[in-house]
C-alpha positions as CSV (number, residue, x, y, z in Angstrom):
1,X,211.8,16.4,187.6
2,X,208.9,15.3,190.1
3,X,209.8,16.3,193.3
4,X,206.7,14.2,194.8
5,X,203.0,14.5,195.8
6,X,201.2,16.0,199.1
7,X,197.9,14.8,200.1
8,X,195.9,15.6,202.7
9,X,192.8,14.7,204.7
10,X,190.7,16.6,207.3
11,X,188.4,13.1,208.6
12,X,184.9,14.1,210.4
13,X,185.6,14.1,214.0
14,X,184.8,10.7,215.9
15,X,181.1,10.5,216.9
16,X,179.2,12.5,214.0
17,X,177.9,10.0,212.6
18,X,176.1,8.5,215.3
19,X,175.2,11.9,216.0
20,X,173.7,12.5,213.0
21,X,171.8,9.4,213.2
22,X,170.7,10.1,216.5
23,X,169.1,13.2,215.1
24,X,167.4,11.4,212.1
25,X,165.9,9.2,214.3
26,X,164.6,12.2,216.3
27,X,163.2,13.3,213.5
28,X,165.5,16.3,212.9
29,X,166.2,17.5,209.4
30,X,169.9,17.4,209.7
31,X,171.5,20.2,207.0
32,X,175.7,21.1,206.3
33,X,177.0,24.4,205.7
34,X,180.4,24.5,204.8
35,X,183.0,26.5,202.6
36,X,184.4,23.3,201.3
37,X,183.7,22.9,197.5
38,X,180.5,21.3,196.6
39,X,181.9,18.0,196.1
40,X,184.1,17.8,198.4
41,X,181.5,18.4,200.9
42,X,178.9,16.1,199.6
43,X,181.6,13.4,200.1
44,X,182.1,14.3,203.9
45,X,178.6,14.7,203.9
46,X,178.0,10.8,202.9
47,X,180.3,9.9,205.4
48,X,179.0,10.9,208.0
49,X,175.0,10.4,207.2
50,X,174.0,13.3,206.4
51,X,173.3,12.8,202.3
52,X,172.3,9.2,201.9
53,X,170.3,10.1,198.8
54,X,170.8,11.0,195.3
55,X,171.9,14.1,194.3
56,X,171.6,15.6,191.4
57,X,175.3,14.6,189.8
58,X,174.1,11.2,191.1
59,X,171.1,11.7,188.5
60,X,172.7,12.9,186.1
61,X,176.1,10.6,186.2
62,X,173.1,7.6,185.9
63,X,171.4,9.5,182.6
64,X,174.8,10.2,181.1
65,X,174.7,14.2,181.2
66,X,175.0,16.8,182.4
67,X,174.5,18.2,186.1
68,X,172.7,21.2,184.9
69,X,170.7,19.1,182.8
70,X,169.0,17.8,185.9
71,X,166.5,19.8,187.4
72,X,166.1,20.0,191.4
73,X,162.6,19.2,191.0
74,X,163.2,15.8,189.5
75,X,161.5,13.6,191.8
76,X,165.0,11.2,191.8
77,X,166.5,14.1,193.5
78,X,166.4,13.2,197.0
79,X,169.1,14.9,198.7
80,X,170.1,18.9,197.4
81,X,174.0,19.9,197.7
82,X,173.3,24.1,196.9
83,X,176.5,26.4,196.2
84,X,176.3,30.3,197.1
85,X,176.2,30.6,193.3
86,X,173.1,28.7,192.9
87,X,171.2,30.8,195.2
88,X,171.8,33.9,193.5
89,X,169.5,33.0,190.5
90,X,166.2,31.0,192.8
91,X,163.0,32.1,192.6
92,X,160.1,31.2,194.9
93,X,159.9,27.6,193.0
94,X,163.7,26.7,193.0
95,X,163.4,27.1,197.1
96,X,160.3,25.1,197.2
97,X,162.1,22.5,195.2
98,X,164.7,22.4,197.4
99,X,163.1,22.2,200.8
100,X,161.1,19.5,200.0
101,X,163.8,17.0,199.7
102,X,164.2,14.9,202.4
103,X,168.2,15.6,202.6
104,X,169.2,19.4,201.9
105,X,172.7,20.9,202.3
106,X,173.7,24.5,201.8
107,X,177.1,25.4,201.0
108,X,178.5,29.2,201.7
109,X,179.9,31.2,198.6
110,X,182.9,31.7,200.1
């Protein structure tokens, strides 16, 4: 028997966006840390301005594979979404990767 279905939505507050592009257009790198899982997070994250760019499940959903197949280092990578997890295993080149995209969010490990 199906009893029903719950769903639930935590929005941005009002005004982050135009905060956040009041920062971009201050020239301020503008970065998310959040517990949320990585996708969920990159979703809030468009919403509100802070990823614009393409990600690397964006890459990989446009080659058909993947998102480990994609490297951060691809140069279609634009914008990074970085779990705990990931961090673990960087070296000195998977952080230069990273922080030269123009868009960078860090999420906790929690």
């Amino acid at each position: 028997m199906f009893l029903g279905l719950v769903s639930l939505v935590d929005p941005p507050r009002a005004g982050v966006a135009a905060a956040v592009a009041q920062c971009r257009s201050a020239g301020i790198r503008v970065m998310m840390v959040t517990g949320d899982h990585a996708l969920t997070a990159e979703a809030i994250a468009r919403s509100v301005g802070i990823v614009t760019g393409a990600t690397v499940h964006d890459v990989a959903a446009a080659d058909g594979c993947a998102p480990a197949a994609v490297k951060l280092c691809d140069p279609r990578v634009t914008a990074a979404v970085v779990t705990g997890a990931d961090l673990v295993h960087w070296d000195t080149a998977d952080w230069d990767a990273v922080l030269s995209k123009p868009e960078v969010r860090a999420q906790s490990s929690e």
